[in-house]
C-alpha positions as CSV (number, residue, x, y, z in Angstrom):
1,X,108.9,117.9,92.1
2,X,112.3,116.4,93.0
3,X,114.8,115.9,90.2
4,X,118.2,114.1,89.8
5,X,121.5,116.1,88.5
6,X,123.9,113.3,87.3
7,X,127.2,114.1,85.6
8,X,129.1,111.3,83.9
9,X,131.0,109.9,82.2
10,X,131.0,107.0,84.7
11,X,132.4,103.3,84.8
12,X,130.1,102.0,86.3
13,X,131.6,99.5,88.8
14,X,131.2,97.9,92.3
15,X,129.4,96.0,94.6
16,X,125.4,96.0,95.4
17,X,123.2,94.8,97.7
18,X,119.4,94.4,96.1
19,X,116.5,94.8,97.9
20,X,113.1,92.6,98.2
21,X,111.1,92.7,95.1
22,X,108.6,96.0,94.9
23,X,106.5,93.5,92.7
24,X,106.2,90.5,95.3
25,X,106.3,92.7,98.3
26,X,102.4,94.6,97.1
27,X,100.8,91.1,96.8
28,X,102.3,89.4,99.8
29,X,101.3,92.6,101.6
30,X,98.0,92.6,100.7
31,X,97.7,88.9,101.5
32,X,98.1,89.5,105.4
33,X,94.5,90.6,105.3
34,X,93.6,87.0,105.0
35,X,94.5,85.2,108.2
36,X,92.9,86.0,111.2
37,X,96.5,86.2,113.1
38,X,99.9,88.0,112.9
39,X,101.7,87.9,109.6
40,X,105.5,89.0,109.7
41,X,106.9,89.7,106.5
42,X,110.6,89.9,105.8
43,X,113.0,92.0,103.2
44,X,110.2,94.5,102.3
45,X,111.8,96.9,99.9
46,X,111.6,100.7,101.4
47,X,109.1,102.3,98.7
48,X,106.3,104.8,97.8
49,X,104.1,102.1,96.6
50,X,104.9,99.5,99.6
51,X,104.6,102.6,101.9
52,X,100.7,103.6,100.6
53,X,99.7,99.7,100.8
54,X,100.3,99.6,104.2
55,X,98.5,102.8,104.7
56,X,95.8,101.4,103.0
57,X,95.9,98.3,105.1
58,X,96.0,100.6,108.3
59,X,93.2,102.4,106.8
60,X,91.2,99.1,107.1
61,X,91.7,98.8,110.9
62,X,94.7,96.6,110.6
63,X,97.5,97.1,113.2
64,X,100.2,97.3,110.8
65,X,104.0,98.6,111.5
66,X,107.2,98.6,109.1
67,X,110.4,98.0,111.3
68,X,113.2,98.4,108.9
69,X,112.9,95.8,105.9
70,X,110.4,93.8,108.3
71,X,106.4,94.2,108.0
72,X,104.2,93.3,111.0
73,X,100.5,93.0,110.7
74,X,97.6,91.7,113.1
75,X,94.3,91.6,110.6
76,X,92.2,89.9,113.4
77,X,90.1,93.1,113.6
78,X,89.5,95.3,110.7
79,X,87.3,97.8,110.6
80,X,86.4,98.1,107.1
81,X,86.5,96.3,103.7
82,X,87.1,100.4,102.0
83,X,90.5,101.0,99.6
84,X,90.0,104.9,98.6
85,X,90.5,106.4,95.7
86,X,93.0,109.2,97.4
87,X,95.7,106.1,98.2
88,X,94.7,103.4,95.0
89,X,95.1,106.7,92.3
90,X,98.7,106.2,93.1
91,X,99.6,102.7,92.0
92,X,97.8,99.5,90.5
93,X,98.8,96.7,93.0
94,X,96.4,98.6,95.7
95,X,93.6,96.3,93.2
96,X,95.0,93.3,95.0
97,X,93.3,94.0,98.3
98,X,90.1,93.2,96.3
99,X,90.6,89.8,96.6
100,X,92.0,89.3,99.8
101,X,89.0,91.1,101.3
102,X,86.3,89.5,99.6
103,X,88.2,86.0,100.0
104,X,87.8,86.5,104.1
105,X,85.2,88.6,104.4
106,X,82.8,88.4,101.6
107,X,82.4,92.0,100.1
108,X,84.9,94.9,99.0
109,X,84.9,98.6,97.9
110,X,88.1,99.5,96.3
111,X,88.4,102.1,93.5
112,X,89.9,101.3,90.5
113,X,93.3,102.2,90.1
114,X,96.3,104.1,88.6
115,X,99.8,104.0,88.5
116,X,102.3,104.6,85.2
117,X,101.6,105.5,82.0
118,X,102.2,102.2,79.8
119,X,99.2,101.8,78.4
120,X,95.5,99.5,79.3
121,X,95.9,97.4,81.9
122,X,92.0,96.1,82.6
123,X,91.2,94.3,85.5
124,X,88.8,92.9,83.9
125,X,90.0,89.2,84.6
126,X,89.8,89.5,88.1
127,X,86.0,90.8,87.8
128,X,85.0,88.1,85.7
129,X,86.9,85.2,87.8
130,X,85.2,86.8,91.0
131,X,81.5,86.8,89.3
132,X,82.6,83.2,88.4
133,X,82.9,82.4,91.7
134,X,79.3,83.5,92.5
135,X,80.4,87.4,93.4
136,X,78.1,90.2,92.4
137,X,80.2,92.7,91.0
138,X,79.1,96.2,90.0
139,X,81.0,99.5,89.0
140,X,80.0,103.0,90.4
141,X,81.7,106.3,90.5
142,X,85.2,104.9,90.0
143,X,84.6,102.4,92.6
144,X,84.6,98.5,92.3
145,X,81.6,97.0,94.7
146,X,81.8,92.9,95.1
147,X,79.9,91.0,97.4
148,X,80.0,87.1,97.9
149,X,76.9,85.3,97.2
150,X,74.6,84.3,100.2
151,X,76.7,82.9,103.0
152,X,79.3,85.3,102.7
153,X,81.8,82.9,100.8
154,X,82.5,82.3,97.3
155,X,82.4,79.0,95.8
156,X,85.2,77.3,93.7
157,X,84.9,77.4,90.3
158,X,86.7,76.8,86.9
159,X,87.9,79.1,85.2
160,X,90.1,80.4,82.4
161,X,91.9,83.8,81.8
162,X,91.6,85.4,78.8
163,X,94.6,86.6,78.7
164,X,97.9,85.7,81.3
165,X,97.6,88.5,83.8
166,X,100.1,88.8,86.9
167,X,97.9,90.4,89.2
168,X,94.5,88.7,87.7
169,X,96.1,85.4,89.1
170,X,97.5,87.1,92.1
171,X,94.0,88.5,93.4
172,X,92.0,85.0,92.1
173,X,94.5,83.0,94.0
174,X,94.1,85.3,97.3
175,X,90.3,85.0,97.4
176,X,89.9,81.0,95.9
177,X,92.3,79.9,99.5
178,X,88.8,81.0,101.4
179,X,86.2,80.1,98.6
180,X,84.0,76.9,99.6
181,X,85.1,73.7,97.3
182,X,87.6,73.7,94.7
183,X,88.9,76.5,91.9
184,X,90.8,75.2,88.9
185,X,92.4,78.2,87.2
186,X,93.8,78.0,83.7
187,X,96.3,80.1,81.3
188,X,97.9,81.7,84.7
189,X,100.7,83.6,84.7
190,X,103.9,81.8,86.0
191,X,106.5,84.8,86.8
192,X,108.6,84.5,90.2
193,X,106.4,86.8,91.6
194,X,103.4,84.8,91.4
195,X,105.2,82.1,93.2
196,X,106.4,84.0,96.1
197,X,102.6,84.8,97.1
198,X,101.5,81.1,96.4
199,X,104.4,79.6,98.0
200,X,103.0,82.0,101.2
201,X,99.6,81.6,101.1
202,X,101.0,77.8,101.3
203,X,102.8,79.1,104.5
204,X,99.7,80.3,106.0
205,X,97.9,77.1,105.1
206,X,95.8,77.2,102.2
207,X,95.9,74.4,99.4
208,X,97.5,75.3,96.3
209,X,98.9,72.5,93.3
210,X,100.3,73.6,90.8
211,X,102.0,76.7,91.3
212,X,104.6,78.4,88.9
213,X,102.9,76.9,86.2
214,X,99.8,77.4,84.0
215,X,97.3,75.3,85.8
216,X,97.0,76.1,89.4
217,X,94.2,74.3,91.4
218,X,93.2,75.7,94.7
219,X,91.2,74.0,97.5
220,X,89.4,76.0,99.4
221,X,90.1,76.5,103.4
222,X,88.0,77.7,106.1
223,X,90.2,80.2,107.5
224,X,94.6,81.0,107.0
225,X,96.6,81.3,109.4
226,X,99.6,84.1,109.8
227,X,103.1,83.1,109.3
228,X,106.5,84.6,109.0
229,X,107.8,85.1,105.4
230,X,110.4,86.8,103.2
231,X,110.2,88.6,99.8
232,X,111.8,87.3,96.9
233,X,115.1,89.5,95.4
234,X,113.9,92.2,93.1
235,X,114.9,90.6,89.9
236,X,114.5,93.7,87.8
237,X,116.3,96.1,90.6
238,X,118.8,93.2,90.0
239,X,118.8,93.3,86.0
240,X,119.1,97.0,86.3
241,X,122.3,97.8,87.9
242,X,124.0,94.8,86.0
243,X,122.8,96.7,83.0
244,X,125.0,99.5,84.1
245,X,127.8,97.4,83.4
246,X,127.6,96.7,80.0
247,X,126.6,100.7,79.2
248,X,129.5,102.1,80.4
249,X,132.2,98.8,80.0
250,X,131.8,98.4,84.1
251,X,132.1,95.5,86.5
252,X,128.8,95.3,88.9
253,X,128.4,92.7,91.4
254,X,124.9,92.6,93.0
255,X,124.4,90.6,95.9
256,X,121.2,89.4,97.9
257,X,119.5,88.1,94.4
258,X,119.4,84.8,92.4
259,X,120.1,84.2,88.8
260,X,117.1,82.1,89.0
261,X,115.2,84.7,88.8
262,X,116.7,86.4,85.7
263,X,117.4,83.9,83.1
264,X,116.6,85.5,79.6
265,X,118.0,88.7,80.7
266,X,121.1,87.2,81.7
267,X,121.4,85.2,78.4
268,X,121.2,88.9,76.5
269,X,123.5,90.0,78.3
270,X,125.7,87.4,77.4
271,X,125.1,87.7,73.9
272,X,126.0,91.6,74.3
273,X,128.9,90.4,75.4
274,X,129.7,90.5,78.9
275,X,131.0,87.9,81.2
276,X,128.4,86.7,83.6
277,X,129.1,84.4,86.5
278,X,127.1,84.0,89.3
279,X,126.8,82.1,92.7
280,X,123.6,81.3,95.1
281,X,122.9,84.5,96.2
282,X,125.0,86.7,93.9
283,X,125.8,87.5,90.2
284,X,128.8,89.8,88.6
285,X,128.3,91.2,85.0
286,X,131.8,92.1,83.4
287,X,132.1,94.5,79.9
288,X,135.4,95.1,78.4
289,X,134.2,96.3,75.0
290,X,131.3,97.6,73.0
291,X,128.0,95.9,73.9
292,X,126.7,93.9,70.2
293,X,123.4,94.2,69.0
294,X,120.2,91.8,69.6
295,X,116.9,91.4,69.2
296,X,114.4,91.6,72.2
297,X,111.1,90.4,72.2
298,X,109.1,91.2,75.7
299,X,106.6,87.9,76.6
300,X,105.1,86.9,80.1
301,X,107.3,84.1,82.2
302,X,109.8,83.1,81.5
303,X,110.7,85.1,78.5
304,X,111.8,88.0,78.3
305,X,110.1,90.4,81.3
306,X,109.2,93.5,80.3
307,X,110.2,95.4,83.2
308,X,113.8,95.1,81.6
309,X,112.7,96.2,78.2
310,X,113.8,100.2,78.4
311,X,117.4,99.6,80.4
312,X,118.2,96.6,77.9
313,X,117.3,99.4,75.0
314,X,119.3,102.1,76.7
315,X,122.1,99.3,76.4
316,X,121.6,98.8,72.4
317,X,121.7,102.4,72.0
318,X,125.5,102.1,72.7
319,X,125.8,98.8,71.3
320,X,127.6,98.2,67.3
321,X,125.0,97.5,65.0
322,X,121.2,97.6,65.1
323,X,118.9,95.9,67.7
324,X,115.1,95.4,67.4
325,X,112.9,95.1,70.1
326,X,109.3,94.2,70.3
327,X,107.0,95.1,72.9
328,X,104.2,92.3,73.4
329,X,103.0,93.0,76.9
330,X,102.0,96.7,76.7
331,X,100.9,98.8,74.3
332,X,102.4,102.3,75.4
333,X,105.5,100.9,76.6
334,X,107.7,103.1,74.7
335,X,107.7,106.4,76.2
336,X,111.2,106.4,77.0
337,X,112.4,106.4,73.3
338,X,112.2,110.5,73.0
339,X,113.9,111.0,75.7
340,X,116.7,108.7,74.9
341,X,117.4,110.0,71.4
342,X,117.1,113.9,72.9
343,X,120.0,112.1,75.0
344,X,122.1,111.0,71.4
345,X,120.3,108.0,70.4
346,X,119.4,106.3,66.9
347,X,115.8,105.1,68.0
348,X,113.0,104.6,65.1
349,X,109.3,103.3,66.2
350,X,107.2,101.4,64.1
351,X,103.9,100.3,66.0
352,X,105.5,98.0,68.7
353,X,108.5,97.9,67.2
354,X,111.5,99.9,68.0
355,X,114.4,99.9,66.1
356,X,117.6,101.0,67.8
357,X,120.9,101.7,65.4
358,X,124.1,101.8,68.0
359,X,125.8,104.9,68.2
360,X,129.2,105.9,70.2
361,X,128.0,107.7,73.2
362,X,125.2,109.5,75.1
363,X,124.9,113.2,75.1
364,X,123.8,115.1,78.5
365,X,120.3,116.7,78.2
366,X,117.4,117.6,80.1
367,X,115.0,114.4,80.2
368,X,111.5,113.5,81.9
369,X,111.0,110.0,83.4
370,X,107.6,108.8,81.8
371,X,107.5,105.7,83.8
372,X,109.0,103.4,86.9
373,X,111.4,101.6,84.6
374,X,111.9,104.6,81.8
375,X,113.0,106.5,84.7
376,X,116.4,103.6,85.7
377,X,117.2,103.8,81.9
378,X,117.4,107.2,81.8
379,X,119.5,107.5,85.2
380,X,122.0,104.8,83.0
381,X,122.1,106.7,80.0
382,X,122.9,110.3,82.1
383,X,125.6,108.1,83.8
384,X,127.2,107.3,80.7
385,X,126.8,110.5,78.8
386,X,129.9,112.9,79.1
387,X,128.4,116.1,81.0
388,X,125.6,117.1,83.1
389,X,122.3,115.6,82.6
390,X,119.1,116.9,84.6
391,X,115.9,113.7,85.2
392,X,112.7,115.8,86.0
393,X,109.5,113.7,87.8
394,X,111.7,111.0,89.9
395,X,108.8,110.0,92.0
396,X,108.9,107.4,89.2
397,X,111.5,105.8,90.4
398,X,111.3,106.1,93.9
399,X,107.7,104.1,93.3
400,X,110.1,101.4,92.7
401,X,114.0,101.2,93.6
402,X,115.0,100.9,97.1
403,X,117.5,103.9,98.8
404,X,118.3,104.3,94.8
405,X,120.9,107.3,95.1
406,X,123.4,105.6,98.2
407,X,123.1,102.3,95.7
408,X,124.1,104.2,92.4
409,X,127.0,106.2,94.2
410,X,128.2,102.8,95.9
411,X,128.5,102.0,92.0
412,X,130.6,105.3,91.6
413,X,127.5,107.4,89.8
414,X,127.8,111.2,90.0
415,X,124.2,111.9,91.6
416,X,122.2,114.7,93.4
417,X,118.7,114.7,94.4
418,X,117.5,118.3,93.4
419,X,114.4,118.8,95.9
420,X,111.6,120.4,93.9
């Protein structure tokens, strides 16, 4: 198992290019099952997870090839309507080809699936929307079996999520654009990601109002066409190198992104302290001092994402005073927080609250990354701390930042991949 030996004590400073976002790239993939015709998709980040969806894609029949940042996929014959268990155990997005193959073809077999640690996130919204749209929906040996009612089509519906799910409004989306009549979805979730795949589905020429907000109503279209599309900037790859910059009293410039996308992060960031200008394609963080302390609260779109939650703490653990931050969207989202105070930090849980008292520096230790995002605040922390630090189980974070070591080293980090 690969790990990463970083010595600090780094400023870290410089200029970085982000990468399409991990979390738009897995439903934009898995919505080029849905036209009969080439789909080419642009600025698709180079990861585990984007790699195994287009396996599993290729494993449907699909002639499917990655040229550089660039996807290319002809889904006018597949073979099967089968995601295994062996590819979806990996990561949680592969549920999004559910929807996309019972939106075009009328019946799916995908296993449920895995991915981090962070605690229950049911799929339980997408089942219920499908059944509401006529499906019949049944669970056996791991596996999720759905099947459109008689005529091979579902049928528009209304419905309302329980509860705002990203990848509930992704998959119900994909299969309403092929539904017969109209869907009205409510309590949807809004984030930039969500967007991108409407705004494509668009491009391929299915009938969506609404979109980026909470009501979204979809007509439904006999068949999509393919287009030529391009991934969103990873707004979280983005919020994480900035974050470097107020940890270690840097000067990071990312470029390829949008501060559209990252509004409340930006605003704490601001209120830590650091100088934040930015430009249509590009923003520069600035920290000439101690970061100060804030509160966080994690909420769906557009508060505060919570994606950002562990390198924003890793901040407050070098900031003056005490920060509390509460985690809304997941339950087990605080895995991290060990690992950080075996690293020097003041970090006190109550229930899904996390109390964080400031203290001067980091100290090098031995840590584990326990998730995608745990794993970059980690990598921050060892940066900053004044020694050798050792991250075990990296596969985390190769799940989900793009050609991360040349990126941090660009940004003047110490860093050595340490094949296991």
């Amino acid at each position: 198992m690969d790990k990463f030996k970083i010595i600090g004590k780094t400023r870290i400073a410089g200029e970085v290019a982000i990468s399409g976002s991990k979390n738009a790239a897995l439903p934009l993939l898995a919505g080029m099952l849905l036209p009969n015709d080439e789909t080419v998709l642009h600025n698709v980040p180079t990861l585990k997870d984007t790699d195994t969806l287009i396996k599993l894609i290729a494993g449907m029949g699909v002639a499917i090839k990655k040229e550089g940042n660039t996807v290319i996929a002809d889904a006018r014959h597949v073979a099967n309507y089968y995601a295994p268990y062996e590819l979806v155990r990996t990561m949680r997005a592969s549920i999004l080809v559910l929807g996309a193959l019972l939106g075009r073809f009328g019946e799916a077999e995908v296993s449920l699936p895995g991915g981090c640690s962070i605690g229950s996130r049911p799929v339980d919204q997408h089942l219920k929307a499908f059944e509401a749209m006529g499906a019949s929906i049944s669970v056996e040996n791991g596996y999720v079996k759905a099947k459109a009612p008689a005529g091979g089509r579902l049928i528009g519906c209304d419905f309302t999520f329980d509860m705002v799910t990203v990848g509930g409004t992704e998959n119900v989306i994909m299969a309403a654009s092929l539904a017969r009549g109209t869907t009205r979805l409510e309590n949807c979730a809004c984030e930039p990601e969500v967007v991108d795949l409407a705004n494509m589905l668009v491009a391929m020429g299915a009938k969506i109002d609404g979109i980026g907000t909470p009501t979204m109503i979809i007509e439904g279209v006999e068949s999509l066409h393919g287009c030529e599309y391009s991934v969103i900037a990873d707004r979280i790859e983005t919020g994480s190198y900035l974050a470097g910059a107020l940890m270690s009293e840097g000067d990071v410039l990312t470029t390829n992104t949008s501060a559209e996308l990252l509004h409340p992060v930006l605003k704490k960031f601001e209120a830590m302290g650091a100088t934040i200008t930015t430009g249509d394609d590009w923003i520069r963080a600035v920290m000439t001092g101690r970061p100060k302390a804030v509160d966080i609260r994690t909420q769906v779109h557009p508060g505060f994402p919570t994606d950002m939650q562990a390198q924003l703490m890793a901040v407050c653990c070098l900031a003056d005073g005490t920060s509390t931050i509460i985690e809304n969207i997941f339950e087990n989202r605080f895995m991290h927080v060990p690992e950080l105070n075996r690293m020097g930090a003041n970090i006190r849980i109550d229930g899904h609250t996390a109390i964080v008292t400031g203290v001067d520096s980091f100290m090098p230790a031995p840590v584990m990354a326990t998730d995608l995002r745990a794993s970059m605040s980690l990598v921050m922390a060892a940066a900053c701390a004044d020694g050798e630090s050792i991250i075990d189980r990296i596969y985390h974070i190769d799940r989900g930042y793009d050609n991360v070591e040349s990126k941090l080293k660009s940004l003047g980090v110490n860093i050595e991949r340490i094949k296991g």
